[in-house]
Backbone as CSV, one residue per row, in Angstrom:
resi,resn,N_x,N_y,N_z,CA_x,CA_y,CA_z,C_x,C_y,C_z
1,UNK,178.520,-67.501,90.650,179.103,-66.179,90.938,179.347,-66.056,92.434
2,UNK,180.854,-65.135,92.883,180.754,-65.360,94.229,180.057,-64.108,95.271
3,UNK,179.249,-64.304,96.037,179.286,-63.465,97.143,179.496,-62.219,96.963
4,UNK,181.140,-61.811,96.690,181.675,-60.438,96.782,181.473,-60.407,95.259
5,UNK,181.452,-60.838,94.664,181.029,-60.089,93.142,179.544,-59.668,93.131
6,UNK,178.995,-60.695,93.706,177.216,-59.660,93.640,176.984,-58.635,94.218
7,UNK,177.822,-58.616,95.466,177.987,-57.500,96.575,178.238,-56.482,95.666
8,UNK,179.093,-56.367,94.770,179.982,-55.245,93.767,178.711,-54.954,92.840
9,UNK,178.157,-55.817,92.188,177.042,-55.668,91.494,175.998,-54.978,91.846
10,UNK,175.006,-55.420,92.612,174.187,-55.395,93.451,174.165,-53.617,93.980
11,UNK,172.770,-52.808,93.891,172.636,-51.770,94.357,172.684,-51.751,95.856
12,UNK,173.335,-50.722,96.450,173.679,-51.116,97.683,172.072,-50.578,98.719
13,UNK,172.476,-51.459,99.956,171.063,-51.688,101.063,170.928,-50.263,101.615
14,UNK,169.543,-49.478,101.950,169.481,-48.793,102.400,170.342,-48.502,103.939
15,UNK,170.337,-49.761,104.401,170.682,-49.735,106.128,172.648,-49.131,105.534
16,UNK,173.111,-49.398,104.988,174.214,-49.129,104.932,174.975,-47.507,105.258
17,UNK,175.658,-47.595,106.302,176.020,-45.957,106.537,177.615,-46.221,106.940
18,UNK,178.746,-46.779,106.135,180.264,-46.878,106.442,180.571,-47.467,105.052
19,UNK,181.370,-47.395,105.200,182.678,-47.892,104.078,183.122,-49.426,104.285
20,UNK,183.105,-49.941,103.083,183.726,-51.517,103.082,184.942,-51.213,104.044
21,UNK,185.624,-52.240,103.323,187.372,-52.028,103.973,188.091,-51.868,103.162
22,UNK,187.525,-51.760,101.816,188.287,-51.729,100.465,187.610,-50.073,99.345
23,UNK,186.992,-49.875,100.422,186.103,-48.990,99.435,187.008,-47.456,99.828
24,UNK,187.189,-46.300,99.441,187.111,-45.048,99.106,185.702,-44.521,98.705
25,UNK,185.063,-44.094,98.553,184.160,-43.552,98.071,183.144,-44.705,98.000
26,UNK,181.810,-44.782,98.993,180.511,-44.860,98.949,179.346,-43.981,98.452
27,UNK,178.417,-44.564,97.245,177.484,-43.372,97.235,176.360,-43.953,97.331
28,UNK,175.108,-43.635,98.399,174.054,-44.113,99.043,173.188,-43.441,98.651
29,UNK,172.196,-44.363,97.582,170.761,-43.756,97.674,170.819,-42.247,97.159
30,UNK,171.636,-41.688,96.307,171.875,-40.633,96.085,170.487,-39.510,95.325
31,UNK,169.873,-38.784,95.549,168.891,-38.450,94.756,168.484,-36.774,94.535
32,UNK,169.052,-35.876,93.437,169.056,-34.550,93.701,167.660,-33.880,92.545
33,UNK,166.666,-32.847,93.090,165.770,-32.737,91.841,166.124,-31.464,91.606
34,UNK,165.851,-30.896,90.379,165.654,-29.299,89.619,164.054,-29.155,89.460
35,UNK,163.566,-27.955,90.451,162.219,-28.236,90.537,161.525,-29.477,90.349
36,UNK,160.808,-29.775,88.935,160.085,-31.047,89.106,160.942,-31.824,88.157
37,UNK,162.025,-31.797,88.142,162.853,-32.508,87.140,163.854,-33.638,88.198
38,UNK,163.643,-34.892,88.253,164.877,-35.633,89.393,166.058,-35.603,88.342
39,UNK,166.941,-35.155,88.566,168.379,-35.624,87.794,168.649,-36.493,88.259
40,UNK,168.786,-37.098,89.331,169.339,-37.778,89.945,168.280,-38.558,90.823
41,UNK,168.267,-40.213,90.650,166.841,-40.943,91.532,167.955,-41.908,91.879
42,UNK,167.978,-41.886,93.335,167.928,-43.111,94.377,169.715,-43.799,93.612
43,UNK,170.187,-43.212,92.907,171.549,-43.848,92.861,172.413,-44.310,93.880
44,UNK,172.960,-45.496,93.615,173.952,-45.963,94.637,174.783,-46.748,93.961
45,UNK,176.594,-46.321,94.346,177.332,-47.634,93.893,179.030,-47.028,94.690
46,UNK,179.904,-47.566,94.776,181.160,-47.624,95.249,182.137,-47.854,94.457
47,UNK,183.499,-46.957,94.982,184.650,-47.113,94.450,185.731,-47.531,94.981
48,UNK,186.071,-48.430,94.739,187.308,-49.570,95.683,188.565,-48.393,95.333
49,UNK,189.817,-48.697,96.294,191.029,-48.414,96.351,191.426,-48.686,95.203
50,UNK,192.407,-47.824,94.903,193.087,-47.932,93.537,192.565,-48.494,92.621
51,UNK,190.708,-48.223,92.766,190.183,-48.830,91.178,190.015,-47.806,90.026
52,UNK,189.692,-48.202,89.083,189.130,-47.047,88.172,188.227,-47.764,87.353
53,UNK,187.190,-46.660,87.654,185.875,-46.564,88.009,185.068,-45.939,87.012
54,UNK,184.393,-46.308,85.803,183.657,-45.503,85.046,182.254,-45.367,85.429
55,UNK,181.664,-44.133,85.620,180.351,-43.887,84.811,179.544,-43.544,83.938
56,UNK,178.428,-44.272,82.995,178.547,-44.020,81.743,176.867,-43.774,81.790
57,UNK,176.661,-43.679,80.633,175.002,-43.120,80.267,174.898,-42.508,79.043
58,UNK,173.795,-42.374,78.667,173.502,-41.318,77.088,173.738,-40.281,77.785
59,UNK,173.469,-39.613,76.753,173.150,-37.936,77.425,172.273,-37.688,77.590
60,UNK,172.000,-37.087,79.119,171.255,-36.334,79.787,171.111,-37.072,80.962
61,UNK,171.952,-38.627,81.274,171.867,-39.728,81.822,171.855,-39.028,83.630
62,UNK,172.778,-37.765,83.608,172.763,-37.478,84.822,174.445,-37.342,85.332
63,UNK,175.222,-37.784,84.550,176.761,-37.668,85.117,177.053,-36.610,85.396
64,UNK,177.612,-35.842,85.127,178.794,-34.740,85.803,177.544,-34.144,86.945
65,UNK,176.292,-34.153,86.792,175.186,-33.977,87.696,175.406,-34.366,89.607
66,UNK,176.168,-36.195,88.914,176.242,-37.250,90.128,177.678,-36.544,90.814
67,UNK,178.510,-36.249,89.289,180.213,-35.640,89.932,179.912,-34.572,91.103
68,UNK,178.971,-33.372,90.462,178.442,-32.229,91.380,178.001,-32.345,92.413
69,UNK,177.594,-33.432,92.887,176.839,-33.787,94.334,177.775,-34.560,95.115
70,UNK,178.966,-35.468,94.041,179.956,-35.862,95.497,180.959,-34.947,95.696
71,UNK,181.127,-33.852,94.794,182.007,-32.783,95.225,181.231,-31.516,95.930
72,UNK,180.373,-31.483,96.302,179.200,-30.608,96.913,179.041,-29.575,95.960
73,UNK,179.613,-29.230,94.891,179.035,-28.212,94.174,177.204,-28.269,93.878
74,UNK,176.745,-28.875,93.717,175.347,-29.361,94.092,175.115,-30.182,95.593
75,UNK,173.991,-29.931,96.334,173.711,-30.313,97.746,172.495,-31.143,97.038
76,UNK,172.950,-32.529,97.490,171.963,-33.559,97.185,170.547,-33.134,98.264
77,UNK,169.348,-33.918,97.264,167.998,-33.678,98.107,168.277,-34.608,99.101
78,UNK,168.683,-35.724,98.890,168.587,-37.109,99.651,170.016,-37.618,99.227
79,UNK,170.316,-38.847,100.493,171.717,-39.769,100.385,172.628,-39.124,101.083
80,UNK,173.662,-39.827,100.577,174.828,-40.122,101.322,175.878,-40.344,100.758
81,UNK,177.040,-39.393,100.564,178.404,-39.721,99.914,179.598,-39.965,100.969
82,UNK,179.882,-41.365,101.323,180.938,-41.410,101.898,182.247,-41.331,101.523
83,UNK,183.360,-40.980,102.033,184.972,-40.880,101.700,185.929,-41.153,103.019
84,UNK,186.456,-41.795,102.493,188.095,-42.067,103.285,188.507,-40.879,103.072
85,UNK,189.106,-39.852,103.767,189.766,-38.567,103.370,191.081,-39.325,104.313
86,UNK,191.925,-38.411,103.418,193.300,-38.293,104.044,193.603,-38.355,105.331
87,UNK,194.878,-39.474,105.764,194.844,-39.296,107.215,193.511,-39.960,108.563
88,UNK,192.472,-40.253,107.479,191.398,-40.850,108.600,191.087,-41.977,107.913
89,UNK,190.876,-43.418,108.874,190.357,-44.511,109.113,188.500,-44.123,108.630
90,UNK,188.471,-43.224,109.303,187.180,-42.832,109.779,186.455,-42.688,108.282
91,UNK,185.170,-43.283,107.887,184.788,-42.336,106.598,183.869,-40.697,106.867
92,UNK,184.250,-40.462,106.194,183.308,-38.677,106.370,182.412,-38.251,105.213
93,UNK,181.097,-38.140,105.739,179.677,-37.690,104.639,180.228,-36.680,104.270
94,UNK,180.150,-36.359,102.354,180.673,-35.346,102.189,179.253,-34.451,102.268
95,UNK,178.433,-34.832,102.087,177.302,-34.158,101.839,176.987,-33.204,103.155
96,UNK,177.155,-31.669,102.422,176.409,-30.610,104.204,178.425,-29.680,103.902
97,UNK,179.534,-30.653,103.235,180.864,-29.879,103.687,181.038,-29.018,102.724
98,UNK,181.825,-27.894,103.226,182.039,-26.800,102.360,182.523,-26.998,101.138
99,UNK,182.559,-26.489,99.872,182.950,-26.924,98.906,184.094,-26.695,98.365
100,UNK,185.202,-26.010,99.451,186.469,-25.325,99.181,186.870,-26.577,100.553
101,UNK,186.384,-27.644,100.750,187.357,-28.657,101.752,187.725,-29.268,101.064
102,UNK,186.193,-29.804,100.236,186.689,-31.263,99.474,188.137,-31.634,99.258
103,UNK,188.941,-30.459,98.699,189.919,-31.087,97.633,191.019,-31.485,99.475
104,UNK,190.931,-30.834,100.134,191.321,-31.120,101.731,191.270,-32.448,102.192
105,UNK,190.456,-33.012,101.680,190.267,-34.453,102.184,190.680,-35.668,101.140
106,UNK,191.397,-35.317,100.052,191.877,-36.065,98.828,190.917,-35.601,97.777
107,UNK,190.016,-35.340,97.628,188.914,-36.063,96.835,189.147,-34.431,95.336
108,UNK,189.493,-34.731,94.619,190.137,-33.436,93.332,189.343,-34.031,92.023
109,UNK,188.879,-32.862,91.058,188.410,-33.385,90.116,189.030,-32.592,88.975
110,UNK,188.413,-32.987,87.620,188.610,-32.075,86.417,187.077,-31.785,86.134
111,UNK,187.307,-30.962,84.644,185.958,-30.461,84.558,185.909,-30.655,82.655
112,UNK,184.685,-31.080,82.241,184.511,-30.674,81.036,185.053,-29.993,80.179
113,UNK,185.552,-28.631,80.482,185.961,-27.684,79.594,187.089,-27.072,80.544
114,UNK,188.344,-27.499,80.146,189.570,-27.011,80.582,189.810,-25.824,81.187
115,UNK,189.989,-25.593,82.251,190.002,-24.506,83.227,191.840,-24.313,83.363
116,UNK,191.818,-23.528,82.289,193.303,-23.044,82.843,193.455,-21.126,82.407
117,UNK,194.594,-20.395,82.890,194.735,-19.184,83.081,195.856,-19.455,82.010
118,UNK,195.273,-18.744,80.527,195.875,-18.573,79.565,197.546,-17.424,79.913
119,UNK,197.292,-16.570,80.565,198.442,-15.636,80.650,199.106,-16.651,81.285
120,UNK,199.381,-17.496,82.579,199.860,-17.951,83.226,200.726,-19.116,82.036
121,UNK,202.171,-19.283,82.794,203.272,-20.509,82.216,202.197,-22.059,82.691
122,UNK,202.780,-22.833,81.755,202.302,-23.972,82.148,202.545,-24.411,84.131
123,UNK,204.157,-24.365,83.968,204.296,-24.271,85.723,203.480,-23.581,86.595
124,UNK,203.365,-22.082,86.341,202.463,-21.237,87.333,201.204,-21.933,87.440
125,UNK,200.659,-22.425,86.226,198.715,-23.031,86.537,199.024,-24.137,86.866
126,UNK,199.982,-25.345,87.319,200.367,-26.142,88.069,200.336,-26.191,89.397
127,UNK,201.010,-25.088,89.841,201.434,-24.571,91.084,199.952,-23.938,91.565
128,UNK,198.952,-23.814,91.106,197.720,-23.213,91.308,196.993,-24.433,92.285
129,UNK,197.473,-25.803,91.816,196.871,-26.615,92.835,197.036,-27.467,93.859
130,UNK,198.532,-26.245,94.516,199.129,-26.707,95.809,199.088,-25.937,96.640
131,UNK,198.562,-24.677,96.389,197.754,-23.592,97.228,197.231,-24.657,98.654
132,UNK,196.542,-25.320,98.629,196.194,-25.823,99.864,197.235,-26.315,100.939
133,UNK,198.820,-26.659,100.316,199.430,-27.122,101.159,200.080,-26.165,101.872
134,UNK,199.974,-24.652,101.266,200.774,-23.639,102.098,200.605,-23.281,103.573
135,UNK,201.686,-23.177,104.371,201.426,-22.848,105.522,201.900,-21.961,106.226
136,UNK,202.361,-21.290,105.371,202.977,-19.739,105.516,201.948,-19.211,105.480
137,UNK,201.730,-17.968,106.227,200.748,-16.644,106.614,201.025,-15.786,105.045
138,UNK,199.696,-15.155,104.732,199.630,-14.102,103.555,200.554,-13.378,104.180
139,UNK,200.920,-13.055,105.334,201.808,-12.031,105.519,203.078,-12.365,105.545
140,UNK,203.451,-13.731,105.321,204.894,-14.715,105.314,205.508,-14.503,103.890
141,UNK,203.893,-14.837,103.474,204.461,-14.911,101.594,204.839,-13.646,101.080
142,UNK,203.496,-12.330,101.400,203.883,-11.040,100.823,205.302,-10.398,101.075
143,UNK,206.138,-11.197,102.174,207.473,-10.234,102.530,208.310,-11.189,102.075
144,UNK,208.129,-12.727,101.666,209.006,-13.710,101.157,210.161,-13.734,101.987
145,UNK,209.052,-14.152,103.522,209.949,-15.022,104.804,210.127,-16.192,104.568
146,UNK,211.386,-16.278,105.405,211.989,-17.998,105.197,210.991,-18.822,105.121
147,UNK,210.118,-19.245,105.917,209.019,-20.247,105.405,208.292,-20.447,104.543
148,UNK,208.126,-18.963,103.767,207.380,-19.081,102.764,208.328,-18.913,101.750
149,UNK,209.278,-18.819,101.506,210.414,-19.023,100.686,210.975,-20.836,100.088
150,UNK,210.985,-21.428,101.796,211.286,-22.436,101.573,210.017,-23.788,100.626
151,UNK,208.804,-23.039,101.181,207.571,-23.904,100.977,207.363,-23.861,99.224
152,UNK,207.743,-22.363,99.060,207.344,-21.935,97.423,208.705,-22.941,96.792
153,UNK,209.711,-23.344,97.365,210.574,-23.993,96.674,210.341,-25.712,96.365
154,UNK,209.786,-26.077,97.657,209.086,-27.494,97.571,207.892,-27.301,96.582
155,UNK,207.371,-26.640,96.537,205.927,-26.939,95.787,206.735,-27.028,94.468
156,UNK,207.399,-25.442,94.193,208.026,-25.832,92.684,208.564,-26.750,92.153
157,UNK,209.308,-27.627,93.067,210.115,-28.692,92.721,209.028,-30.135,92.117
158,UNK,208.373,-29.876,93.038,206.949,-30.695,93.097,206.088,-31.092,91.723
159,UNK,206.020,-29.383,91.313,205.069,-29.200,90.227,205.857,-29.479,89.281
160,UNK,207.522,-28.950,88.789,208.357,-30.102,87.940,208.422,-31.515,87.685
161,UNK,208.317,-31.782,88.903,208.554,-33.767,88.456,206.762,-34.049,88.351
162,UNK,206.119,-33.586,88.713,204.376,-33.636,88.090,204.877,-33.738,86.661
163,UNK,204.965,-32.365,85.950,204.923,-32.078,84.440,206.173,-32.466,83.858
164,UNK,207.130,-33.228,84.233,208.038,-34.641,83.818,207.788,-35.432,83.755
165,UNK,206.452,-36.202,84.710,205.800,-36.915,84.659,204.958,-37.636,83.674
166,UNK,204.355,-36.359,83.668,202.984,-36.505,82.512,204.172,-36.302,81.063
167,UNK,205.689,-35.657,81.049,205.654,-35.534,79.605,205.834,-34.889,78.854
168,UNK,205.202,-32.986,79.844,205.437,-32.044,79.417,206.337,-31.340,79.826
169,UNK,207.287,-31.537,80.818,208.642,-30.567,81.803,209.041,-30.066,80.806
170,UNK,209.275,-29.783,79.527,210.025,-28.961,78.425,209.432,-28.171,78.260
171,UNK,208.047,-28.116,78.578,206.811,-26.815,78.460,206.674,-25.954,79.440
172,UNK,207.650,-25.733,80.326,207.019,-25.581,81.918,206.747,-23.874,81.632
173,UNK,207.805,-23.351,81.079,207.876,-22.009,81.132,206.878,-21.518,79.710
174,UNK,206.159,-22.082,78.926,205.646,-21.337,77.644,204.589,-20.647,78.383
175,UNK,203.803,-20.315,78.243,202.424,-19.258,78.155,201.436,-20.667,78.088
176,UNK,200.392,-20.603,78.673,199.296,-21.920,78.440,198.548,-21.317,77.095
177,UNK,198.187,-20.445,76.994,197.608,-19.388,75.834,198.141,-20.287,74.633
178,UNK,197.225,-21.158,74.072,198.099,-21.263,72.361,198.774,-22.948,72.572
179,UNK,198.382,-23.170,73.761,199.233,-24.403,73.929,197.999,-25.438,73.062
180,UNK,198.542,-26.664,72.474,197.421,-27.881,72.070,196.599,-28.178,73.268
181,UNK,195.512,-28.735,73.264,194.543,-29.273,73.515,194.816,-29.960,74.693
182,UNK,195.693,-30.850,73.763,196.077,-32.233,75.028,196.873,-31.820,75.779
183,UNK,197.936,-30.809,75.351,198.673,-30.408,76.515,198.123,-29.521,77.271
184,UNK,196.789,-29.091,77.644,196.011,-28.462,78.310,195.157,-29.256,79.145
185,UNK,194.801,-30.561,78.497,194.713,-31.930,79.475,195.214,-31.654,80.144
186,UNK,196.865,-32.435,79.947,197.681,-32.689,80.843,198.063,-31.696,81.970
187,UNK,197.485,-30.240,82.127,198.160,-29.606,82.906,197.047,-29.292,83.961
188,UNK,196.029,-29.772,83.558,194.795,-29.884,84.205,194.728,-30.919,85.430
189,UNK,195.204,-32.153,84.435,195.666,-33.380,85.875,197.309,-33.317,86.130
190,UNK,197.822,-32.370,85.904,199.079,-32.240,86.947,198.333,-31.676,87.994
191,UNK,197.370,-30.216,87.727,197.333,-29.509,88.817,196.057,-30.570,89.873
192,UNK,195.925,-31.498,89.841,195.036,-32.355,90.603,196.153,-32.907,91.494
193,UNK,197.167,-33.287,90.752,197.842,-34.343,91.188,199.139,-33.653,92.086
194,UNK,198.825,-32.219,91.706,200.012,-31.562,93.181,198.669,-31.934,94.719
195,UNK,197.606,-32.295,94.745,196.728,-32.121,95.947,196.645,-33.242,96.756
196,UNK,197.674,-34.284,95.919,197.835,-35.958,97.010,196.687,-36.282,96.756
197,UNK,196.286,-36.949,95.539,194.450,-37.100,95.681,194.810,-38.589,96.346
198,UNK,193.399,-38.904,96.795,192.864,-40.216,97.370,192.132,-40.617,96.285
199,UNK,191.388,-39.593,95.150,190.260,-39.857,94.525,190.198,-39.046,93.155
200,UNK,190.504,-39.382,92.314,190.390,-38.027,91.051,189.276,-38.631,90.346
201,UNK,188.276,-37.569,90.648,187.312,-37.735,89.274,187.669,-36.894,88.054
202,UNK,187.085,-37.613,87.173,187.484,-36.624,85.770,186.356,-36.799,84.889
203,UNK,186.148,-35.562,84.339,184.972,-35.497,83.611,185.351,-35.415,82.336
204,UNK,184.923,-36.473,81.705,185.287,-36.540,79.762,186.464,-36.126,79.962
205,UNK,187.487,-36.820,80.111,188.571,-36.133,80.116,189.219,-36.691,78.482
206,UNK,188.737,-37.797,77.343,189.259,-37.867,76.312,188.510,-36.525,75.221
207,UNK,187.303,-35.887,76.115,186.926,-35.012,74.826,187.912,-33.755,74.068
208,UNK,187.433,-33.794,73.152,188.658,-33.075,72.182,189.934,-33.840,71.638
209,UNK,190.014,-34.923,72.327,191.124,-35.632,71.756,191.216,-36.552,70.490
210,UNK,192.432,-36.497,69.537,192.157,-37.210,68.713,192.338,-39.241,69.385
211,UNK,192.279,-39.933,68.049,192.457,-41.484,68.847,193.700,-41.587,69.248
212,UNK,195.032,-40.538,68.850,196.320,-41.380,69.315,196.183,-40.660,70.627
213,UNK,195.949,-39.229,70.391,196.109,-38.602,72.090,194.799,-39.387,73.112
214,UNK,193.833,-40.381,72.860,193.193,-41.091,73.940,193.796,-42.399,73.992
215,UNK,194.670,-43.067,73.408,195.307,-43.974,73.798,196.244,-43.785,74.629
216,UNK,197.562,-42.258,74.517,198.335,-41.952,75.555,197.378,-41.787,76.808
217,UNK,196.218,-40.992,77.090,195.769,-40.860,77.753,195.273,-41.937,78.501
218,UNK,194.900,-43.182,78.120,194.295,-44.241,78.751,195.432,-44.864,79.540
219,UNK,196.936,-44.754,78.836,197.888,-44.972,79.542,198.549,-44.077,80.908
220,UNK,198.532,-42.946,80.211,198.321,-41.837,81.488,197.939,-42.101,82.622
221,UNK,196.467,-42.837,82.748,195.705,-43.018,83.559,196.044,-43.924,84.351
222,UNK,196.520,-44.885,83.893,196.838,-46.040,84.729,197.968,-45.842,85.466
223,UNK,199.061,-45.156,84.500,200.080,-44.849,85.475,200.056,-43.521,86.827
224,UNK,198.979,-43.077,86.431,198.751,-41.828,87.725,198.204,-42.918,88.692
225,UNK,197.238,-43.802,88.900,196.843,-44.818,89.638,197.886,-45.033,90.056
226,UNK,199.000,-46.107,89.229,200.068,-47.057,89.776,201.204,-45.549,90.772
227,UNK,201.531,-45.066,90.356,202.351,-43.539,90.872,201.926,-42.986,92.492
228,UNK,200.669,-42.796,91.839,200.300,-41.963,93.400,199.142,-42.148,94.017
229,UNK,199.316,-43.880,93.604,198.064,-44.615,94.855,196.971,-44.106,94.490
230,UNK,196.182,-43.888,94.191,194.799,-43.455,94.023,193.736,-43.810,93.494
231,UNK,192.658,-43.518,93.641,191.654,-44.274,92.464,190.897,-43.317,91.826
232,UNK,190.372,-43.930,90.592,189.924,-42.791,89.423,188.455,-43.184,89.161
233,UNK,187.865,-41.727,89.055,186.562,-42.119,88.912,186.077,-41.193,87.601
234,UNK,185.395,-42.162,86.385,185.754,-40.902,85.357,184.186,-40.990,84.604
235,UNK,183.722,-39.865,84.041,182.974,-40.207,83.149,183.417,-39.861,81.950
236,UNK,182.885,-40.357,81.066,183.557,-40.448,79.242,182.658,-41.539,78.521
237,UNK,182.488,-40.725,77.402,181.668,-41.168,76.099,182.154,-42.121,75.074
238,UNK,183.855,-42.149,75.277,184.062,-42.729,74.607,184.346,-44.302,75.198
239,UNK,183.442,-45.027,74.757,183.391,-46.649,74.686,184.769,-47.346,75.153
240,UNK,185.640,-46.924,73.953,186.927,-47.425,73.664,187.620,-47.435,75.171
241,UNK,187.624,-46.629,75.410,188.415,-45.947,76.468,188.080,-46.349,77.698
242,UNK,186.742,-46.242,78.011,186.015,-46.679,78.986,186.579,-47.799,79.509
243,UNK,186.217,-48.809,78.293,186.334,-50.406,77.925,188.045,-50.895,78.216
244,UNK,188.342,-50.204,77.985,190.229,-50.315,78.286,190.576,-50.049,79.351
245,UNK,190.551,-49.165,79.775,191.203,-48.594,80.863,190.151,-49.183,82.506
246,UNK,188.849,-49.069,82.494,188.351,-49.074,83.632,187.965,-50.962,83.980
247,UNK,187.933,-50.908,85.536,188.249,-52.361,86.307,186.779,-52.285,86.476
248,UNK,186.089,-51.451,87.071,184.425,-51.685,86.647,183.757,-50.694,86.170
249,UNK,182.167,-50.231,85.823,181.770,-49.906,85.288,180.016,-49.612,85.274
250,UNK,179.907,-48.791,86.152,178.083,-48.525,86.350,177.736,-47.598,85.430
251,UNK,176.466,-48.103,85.264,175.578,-47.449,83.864,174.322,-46.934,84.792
252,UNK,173.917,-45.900,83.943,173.182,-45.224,84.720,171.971,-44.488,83.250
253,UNK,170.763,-44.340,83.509,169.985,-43.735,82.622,168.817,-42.768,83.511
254,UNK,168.687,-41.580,82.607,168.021,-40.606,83.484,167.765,-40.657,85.315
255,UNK,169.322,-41.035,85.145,169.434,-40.857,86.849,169.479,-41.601,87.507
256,UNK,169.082,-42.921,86.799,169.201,-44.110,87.954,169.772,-45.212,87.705
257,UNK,169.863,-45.823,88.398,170.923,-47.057,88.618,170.497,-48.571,87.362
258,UNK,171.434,-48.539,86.523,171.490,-49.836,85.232,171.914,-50.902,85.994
259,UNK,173.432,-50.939,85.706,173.853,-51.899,86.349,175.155,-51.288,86.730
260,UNK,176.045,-52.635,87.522,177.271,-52.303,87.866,177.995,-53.140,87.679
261,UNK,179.233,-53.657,86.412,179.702,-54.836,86.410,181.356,-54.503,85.862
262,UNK,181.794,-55.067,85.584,182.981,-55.306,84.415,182.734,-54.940,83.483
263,UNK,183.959,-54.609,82.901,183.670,-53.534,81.207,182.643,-55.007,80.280
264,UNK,183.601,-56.301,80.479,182.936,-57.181,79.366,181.426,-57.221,79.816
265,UNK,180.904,-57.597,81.162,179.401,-57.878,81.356,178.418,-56.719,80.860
266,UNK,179.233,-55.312,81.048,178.445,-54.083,80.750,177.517,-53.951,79.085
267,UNK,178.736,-54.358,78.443,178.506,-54.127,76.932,177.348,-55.075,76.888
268,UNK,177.575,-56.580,77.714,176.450,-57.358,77.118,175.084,-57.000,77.700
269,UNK,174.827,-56.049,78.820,174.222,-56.199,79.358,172.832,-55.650,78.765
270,UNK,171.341,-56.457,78.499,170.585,-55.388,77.657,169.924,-54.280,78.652
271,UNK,169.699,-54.118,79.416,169.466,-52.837,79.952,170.320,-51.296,79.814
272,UNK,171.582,-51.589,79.305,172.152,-51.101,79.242,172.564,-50.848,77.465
273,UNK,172.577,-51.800,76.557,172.236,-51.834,75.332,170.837,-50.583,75.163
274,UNK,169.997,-50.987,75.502,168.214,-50.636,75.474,168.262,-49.135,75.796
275,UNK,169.058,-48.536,76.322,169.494,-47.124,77.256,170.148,-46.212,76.261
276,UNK,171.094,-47.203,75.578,171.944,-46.618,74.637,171.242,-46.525,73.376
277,UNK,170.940,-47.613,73.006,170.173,-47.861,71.613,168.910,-47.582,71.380
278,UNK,168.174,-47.658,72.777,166.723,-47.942,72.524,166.102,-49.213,72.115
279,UNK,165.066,-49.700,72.949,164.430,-50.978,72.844,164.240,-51.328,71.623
280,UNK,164.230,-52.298,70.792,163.712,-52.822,69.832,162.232,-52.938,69.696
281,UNK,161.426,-52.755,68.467,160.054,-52.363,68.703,159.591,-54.495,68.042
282,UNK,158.580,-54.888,68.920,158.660,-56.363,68.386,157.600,-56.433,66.855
């Protein structure tokens, strides 16, 4: 085995405080508790450029837990989440930053349970996640001055070829209220994907789906990668999907670090079998 594959494997060294040269997202020693409960012990692992990136576990393993602490919605006890943000060489600890920057620095996620504004057109809850690029004054927009005239026209144009993209541009104007499932997916990672990510995590993003809508979806995925440069970091239950779509693959059980390999080494791996299944009794 070479060198840089164990490196990839391999839980990373305490002394470590920067970014490979290939990496986006470092997570060091990560460790958050709920009173006397650790959700989270001493995790560490990395996400290369334009990889996609699963994390997996039973339930209660600690995921969307780990999502919450590199998006600061949770403030880790201990560690270190590094990121390439937009525009900088430099990497930046997200850990300590406000939790209305993150999406400022690339780094955009989804969530478990579909967050969209039923009254709102599919376009309008699109357009909800380019709010950050405006640079017109509240007082530009409320009188619909030239700048903020012109800006509301780029974004719109924007949020069209998004939801042409994905599939749905014939939907732009319905009501989200009443819409399917999957097309409530999809409007979920349009509105990520108006924010220029560097980094989209996504949480279960096949749940609710039947098997044909997680096969479009696995394709989806790859082409938002190939499209708009980025790398994906996802958790999901489903195997299939996992196993298809993602280039590596860390396992994780009540919080801490399994392994980190390739979809094929993962499946074989028994620590990771033993997690899922439970040890065999001799």
């Amino acid at each position: 085995m070479s060198d840089a594959l164990m490196d990839m494997q391999a839980p990373l060294e305490k002394t470590t405080h920067t970014l490979m040269r290939d990496d986006v997202l470092r997570v060091e020693h990560l460790s958050i508790n709920f009173g006397g409960l650790k959700a989270v012990d001493d995790l560490s692992f990395s996400v290369k450029e334009k990889e996609i990136f699963g994390l997996i576990g039973p339930n209660g393993a600690g995921k969307t837990t780990v999502f919450n602490c590199i998006t600061q919605f949770y403030r880790p006890t201990e560690g270190n989440v590094f990121f390439r943000a937009k525009g900088s060489e430099e990497p930046l600890n997200l850990v300590g930053q406000p939790v209305h920057k993150i999406i400022r620095y690339g780094l955009v996620r989804t969530f478990q349970n579909v967050e969209i504004i039923k009254e709102l057109s599919l376009l309008d809850n699109v357009l909800i996640g380019g709010h950050i690029d405006f640079k017109a004054s509240v007082f530009e927009q409320a009188l619909k001055l030239p700048r903020a005239r012109r800006e509301e026209k780029a974004l719109r144009q924007k949020a069209e070829e998004v939801l042409e993209f994905l599939e749905i541009g014939s939907l732009k104007n319905q009501l989200a209220g009443g819409q399917p499932y999957g097309v409530l997916k999809k409007v979920e990672l349009a509105r990520t994907l108006m924010a220029e990510p560097k980094l989209i995590i996504l949480d279960e993003p096949a749940a609710g789906l039947n098997d044909t809508e997680t096969e479009a979806l696995a394709e989806t995925i790859r082409q938002v990668r190939d499209k708009f440069n980025c790398s994906v970091l996802l958790v999901e239950h489903d195997m299939r999907l996992v196993m298809n779509i993602c280039d590596r693959v860390c396992a994780i059980s009540f919080g801490k670090y399994l392994a980190c390999d390739i979809p094929e080494k993962i499946q074989g791996n028994k620590l990771v079998q033993e997690a899922y299944l439970g040890e065999d009794e001799a």
